[in-house]
C-alpha positions as CSV (number, residue, x, y, z in Angstrom):
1,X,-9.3,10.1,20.2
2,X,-12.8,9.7,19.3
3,X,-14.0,7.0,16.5
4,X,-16.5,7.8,14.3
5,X,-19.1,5.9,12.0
6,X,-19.6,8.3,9.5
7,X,-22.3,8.2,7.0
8,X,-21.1,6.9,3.3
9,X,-22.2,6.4,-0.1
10,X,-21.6,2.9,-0.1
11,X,-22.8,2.0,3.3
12,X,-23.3,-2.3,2.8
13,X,-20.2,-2.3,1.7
14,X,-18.5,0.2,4.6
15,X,-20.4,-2.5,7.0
16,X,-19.1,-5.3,5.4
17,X,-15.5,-3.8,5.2
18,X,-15.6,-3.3,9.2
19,X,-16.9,-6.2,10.0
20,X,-14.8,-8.8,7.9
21,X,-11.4,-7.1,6.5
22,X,-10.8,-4.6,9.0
23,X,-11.6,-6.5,12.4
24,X,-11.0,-9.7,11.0
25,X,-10.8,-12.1,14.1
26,X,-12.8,-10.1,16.5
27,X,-16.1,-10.6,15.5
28,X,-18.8,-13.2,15.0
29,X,-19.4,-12.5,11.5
30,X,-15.3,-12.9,10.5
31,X,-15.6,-16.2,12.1
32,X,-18.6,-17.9,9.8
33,X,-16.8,-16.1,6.9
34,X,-14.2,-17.7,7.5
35,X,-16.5,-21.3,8.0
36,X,-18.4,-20.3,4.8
37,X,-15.7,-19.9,2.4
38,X,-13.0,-22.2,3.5
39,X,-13.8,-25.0,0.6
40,X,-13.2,-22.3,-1.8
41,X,-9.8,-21.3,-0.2
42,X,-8.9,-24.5,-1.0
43,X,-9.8,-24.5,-4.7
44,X,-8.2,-21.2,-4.6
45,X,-5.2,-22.7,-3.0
46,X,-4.8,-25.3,-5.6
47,X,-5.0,-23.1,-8.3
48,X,-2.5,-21.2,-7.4
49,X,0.2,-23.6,-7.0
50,X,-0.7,-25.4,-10.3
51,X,-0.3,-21.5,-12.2
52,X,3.1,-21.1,-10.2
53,X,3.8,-25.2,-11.7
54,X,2.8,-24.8,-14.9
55,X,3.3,-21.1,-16.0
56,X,6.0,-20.6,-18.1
57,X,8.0,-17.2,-18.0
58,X,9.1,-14.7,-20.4
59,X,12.7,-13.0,-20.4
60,X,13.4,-9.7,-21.0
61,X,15.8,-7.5,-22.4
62,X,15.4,-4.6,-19.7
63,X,16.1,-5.4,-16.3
64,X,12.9,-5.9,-14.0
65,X,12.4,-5.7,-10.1
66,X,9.1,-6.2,-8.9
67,X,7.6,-4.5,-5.9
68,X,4.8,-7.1,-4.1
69,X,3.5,-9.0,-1.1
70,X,1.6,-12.1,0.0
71,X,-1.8,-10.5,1.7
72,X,-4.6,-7.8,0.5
73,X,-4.5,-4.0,2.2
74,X,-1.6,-1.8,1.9
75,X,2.4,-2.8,3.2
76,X,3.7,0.0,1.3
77,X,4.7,-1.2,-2.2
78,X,4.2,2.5,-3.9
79,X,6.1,4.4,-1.6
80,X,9.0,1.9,-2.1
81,X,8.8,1.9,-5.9
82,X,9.2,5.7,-5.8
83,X,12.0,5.2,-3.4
84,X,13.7,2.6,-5.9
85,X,12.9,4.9,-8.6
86,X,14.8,7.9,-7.1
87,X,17.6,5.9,-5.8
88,X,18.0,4.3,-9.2
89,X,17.8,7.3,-11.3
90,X,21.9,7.6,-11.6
91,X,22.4,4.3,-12.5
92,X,19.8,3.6,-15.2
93,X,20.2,5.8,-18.4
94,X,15.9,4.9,-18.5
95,X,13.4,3.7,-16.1
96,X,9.8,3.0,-16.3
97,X,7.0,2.0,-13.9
98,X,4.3,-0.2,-14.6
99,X,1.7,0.2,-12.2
100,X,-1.6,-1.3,-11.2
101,X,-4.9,-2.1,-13.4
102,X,-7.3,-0.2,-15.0
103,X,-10.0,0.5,-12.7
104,X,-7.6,1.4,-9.9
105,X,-6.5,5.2,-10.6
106,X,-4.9,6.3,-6.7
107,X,-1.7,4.7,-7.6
108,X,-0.6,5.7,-11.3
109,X,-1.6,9.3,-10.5
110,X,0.4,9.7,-7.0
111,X,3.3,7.9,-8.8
112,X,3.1,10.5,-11.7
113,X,3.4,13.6,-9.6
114,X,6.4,11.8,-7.5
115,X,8.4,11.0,-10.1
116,X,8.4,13.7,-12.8
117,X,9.7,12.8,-16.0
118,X,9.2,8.8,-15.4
119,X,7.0,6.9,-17.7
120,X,3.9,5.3,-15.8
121,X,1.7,2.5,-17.6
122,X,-0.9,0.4,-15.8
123,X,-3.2,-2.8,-17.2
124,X,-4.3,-5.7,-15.8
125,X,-2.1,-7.5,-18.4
126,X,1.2,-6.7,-17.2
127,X,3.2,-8.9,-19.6
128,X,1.7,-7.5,-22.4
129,X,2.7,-3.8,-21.2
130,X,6.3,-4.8,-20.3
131,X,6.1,-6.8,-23.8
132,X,5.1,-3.0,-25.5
133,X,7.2,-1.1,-23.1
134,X,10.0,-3.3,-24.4
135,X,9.1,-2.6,-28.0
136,X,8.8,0.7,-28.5
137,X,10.8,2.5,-25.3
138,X,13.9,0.4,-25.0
139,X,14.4,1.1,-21.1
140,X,17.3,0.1,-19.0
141,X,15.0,-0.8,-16.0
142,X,11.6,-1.7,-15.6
143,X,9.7,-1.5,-12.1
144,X,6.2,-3.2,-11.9
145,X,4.2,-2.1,-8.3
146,X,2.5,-5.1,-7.4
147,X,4.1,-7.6,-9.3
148,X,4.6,-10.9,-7.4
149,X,1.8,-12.8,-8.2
150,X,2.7,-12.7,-12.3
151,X,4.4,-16.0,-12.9
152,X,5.1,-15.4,-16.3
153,X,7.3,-12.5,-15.9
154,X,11.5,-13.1,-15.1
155,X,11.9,-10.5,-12.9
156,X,13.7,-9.4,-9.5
157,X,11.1,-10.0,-6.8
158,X,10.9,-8.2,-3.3
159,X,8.2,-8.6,-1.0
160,X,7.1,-6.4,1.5
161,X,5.2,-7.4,4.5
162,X,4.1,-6.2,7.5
163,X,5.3,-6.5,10.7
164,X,3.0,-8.0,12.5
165,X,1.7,-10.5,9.7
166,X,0.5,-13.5,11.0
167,X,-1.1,-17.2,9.9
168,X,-4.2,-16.8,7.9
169,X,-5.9,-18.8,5.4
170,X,-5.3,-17.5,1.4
171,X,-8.8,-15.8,-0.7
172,X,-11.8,-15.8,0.3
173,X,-11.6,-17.1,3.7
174,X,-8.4,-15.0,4.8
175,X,-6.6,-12.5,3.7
176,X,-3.8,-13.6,1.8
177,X,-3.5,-13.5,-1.6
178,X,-0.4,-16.2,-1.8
179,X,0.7,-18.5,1.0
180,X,3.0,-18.0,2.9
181,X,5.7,-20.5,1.3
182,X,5.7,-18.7,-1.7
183,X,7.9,-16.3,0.0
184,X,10.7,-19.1,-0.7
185,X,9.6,-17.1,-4.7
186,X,10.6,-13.9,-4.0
187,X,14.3,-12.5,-3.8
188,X,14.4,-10.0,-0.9
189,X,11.8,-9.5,1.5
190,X,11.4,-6.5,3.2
191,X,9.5,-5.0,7.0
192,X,7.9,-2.5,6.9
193,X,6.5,0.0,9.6
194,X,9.7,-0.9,11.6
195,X,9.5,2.5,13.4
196,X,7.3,0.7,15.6
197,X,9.4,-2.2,16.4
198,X,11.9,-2.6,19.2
199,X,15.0,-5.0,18.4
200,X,14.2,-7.9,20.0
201,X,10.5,-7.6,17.8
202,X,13.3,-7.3,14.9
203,X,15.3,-10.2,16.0
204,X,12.1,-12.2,16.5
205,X,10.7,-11.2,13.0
206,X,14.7,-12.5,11.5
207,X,14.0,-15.3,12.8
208,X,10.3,-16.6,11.7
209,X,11.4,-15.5,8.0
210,X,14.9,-17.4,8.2
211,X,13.7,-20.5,6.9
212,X,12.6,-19.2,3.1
213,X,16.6,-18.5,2.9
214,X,16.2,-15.2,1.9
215,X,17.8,-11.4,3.1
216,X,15.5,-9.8,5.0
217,X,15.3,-5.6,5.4
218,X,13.6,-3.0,7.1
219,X,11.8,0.0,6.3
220,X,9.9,2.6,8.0
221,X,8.0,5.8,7.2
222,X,9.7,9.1,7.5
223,X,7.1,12.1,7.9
224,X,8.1,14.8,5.6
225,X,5.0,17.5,5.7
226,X,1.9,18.4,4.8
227,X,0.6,18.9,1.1
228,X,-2.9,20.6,0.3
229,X,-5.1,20.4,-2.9
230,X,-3.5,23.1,-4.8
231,X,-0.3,21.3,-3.8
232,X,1.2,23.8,-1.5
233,X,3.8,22.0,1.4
234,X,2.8,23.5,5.0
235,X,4.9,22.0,8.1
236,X,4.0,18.9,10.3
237,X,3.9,21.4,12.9
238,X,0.4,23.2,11.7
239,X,-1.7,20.0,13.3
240,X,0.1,20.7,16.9
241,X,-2.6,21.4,19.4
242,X,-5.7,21.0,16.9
243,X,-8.6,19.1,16.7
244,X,-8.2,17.3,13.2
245,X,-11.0,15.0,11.3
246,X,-8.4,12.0,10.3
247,X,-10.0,9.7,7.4
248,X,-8.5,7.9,4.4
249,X,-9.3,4.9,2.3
250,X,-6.5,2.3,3.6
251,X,-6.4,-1.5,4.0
252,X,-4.3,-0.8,7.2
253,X,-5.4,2.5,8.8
254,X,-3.9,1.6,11.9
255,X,-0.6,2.5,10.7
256,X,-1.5,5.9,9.4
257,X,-3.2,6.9,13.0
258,X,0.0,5.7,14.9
259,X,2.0,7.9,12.4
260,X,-0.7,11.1,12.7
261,X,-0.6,10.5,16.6
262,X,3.1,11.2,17.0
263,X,2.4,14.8,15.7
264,X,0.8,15.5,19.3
265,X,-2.5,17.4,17.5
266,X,-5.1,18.3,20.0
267,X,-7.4,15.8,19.5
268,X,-7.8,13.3,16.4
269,X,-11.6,12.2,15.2
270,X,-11.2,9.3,13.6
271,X,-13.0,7.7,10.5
272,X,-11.9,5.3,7.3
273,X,-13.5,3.9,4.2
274,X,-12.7,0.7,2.1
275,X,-9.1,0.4,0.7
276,X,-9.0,2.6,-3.0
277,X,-12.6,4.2,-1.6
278,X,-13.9,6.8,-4.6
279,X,-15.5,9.6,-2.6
280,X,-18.6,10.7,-4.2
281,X,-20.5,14.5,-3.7
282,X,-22.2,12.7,-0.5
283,X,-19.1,11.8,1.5
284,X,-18.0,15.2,1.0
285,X,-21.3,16.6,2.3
286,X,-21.1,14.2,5.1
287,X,-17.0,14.8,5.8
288,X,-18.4,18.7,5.8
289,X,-21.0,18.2,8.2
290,X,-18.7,16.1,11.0
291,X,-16.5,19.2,10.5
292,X,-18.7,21.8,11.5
293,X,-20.2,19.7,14.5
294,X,-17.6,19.0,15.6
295,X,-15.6,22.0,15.4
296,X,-12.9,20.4,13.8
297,X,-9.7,22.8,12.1
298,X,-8.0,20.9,9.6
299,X,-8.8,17.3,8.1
300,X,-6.0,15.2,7.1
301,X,-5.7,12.3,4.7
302,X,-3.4,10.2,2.7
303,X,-2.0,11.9,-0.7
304,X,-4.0,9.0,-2.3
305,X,-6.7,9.9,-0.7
306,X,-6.1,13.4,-1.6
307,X,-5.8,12.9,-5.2
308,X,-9.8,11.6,-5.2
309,X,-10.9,14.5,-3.1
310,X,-9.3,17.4,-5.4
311,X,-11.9,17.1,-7.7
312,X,-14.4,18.3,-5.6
313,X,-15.0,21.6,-4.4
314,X,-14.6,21.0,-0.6
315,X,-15.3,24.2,1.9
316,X,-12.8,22.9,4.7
317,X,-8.9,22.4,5.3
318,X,-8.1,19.3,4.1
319,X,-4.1,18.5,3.6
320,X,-2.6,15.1,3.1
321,X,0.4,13.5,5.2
322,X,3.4,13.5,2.8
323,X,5.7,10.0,3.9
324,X,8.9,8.6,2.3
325,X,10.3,5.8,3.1
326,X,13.9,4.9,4.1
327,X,15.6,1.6,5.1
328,X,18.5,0.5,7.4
329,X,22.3,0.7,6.5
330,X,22.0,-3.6,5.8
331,X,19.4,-2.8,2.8
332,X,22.7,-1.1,0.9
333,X,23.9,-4.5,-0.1
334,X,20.7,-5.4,-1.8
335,X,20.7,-2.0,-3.8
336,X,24.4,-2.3,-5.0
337,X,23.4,-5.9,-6.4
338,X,20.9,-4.4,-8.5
C-alpha cells in the first residue's frame, strides 16, 4: 500500500485535519492542542451536564429511537438507521427518518436512495421537525440519526461506539462530544466494526461497558458490492488483482481501508479528506492526475462520498463500496422490545 498526500482545495484545513483529528496522540501539535484548549473543555464539560440537568423533555405520540454516540468521526449511525428502517418496515404501518442539519447533505441523500418510499427530514432543530412531523404525518415510528445529544426529546436511545474507543477529554481538547458517563443515558449500546475483534477483545469490551448497566450488541459491516455513478451494481470481485486509488471523506478511514484490503486488489494508493469533505472541480483535477501517474484502474470511495462526486464529470472508474450492516443473534432481544 502506498499513502499519499494529495493536493486539495482546502489544504490548511486537510493539514490541520491530519495533524489533530486523524493522528491525534502521535504528534506534537495534538499534544499542545490538547494543553491549549483544555480550560474550554471544562466549560464545555459543565455546560453539558447543566443542559442534561435542567432540560426538560417533550413526549410524543409516535414512538422514537434514536441512533447516536459519545465522540466526533463516523461509528456507523446511518448504516444502522437504514438497517432499523428495513427491519422495522413490517411492524410499523409508517416510519420516518429525521436526519442531520442543514449544511450537511451526504447523509439525507444516501438515506433517500436506501430507503425508497421513507420520508427523510433534516434541521438542526430536531424537536421542532419531530413536533411538525407529528402534526401533519401521524407516523407510527420516528428514527432520528444522530440523536443522543437532544435532551429534550423522550426517545429510545442507542449508542454506537467503536471498538477500540478509549479515554479522551470531551470538545475542544478531545474528541468526544459527551462523556463517557452519559452512556449510563442511553438504552442499548452497540460495537461496531466487530469483524475485527476476536472473543476475548469482545469479552474485554463486555466488561469495561458493564458498569453503565446497560445491553450491549455487536455489529459489523457486511460487503455487498460495488455501485458506480449511474448506479449500476458490479461485483466485489472487479477490484481483484488491480491497482485502485482508495479516498473518501471519513472521520475513521481506517476502517474503510481494513474493509477494501480484504478484497485482495493488487495494490491500494491511499488518500482521505476531512469527514463530510465537498469535492470541488480541483480535487477532481487532482484525483484525475494521481490516476494517470500512477496508472491506477479503478478508484473506489464510500457511497457518501460518491453522492458528492456524481455531479461532476469525472474521466476515470470511480465506484463506491456498498456495506450493510448486520448484528449477532443476542441483538434479537433488543429488536423484539421495540
Amino acid at each position: 500500500m502506498t499513502y499519499l498526500k494529495i493536493r486539495s482545495s482546502r489544504p490548511f484545513f486537510n493539514f490541520f485535519y491530519r495533524k489533530i483529528f486523524v493522528f491525534y496522540g502521535k504528534t506534537f501539535l495534538w499534544a499542545c492542542w490538547r494543553i491549549v484548549f483544555l480550560p474550554f473543555s471544562l466549560v464545555y464539560l459543565i455546560f453539558i451536564y447543566l443542559k442534561k440537568i435542567f432540560k426538560s423533555y417533550k413526549i410524543f405520540k409516535p414512538q422514537i429511537i434514536s441512533v447516536g454516540n459519545i465522540e466526533l468521526g463516523g461509528t456507523g449511525k446511518t448504516p444502522l438507521i437504514i438497517f432499523l428502517t428495513n427491519s422495522l418496515k413490517t411492524r410499523f404501518r409508517s416510519i420516518v427518518v429525521v436526519s442531520y442539519g442543514e449544511k450537511i447533505k451526504d447523509e439525507p441523500i444516501l438515506l433517500s436512495e436506501n430507503l425508497p418510499g421513507i420520508k427523510i427530514f433534516s434541521g438542526k432543530n430536531k424537536r421542532k421537525i419531530i413536533e411538525t412531523i407529528d402534526e401533519k404525518y401521524n407516523p407510527d415510528l420516528i428514527l432520528i440519526d444522530d440523536g443522543f445529544n437532544y435532551f429534550d426529546i423522550k426517545k429510545t436511545d442507542i449508542v454506537i461506539l467503536d471498538p477500540f474507543l478509549h479515554f479522551d477529554l470531551v470538545l475542544p481538547a478531545g474528541l468526544k462530544r459527551l462523556p463517557y458517563a452519559f452512556l449510563k443515558y442511553s438504552d442499548t449500546i452497540v460495537i461496531n466494526h466487530s469483524e475485527f475483534l476476536n472473543e476475548e477483545q469482545k469479552e474485554k469490551i463486555r466488561e469495561k461497558y458493564s458498569r453503565y448497566k446497560k445491553p450491549v450488541y455487536f455489529s459489523r459491516y457486511n460487503l455487498v458490492n460495488f455501485i458506480d455513478v449511474k448506479n449500476s451494481v458490479h461485483p466485489l470481485s472487479i477490484i481483484k488483482n488491480k491497482n485502485i486509488l482508495l479516498f473518501c471523506g471519513l472521520g475513521k478511514p481506517w476502517y474503510f481501508l481494513k474493509n477494501v484490503k480484504s478484497l485482495k486488489p493488487g495494490h491500494i494508493f491511499f488518500t482521505f479528506y476531512p469527514d463530510h469533505f465537498n469535492y470541488t472541480e480541483f480535487d477532481i483535477q487532482q484525483l484525475e492526475i494521481i490516476i494517470k501517474e500512477k496508472n491506477i484502474d479503478i478508484a473506489i470511495t464510500t457511497e457518501k462520498d460518491l453522492i458528492k462526486i456524481k455531479k461532476f464529470s469525472v474521466s476515470f472508474s470511480v465506484y463506491a463500496l456498498n456495506i450493510q450492516i448486520s448484528f449477532e443473534k443476542e441483538f434479537e432481544v433488543f429488536h423484539k422490545k421495540i
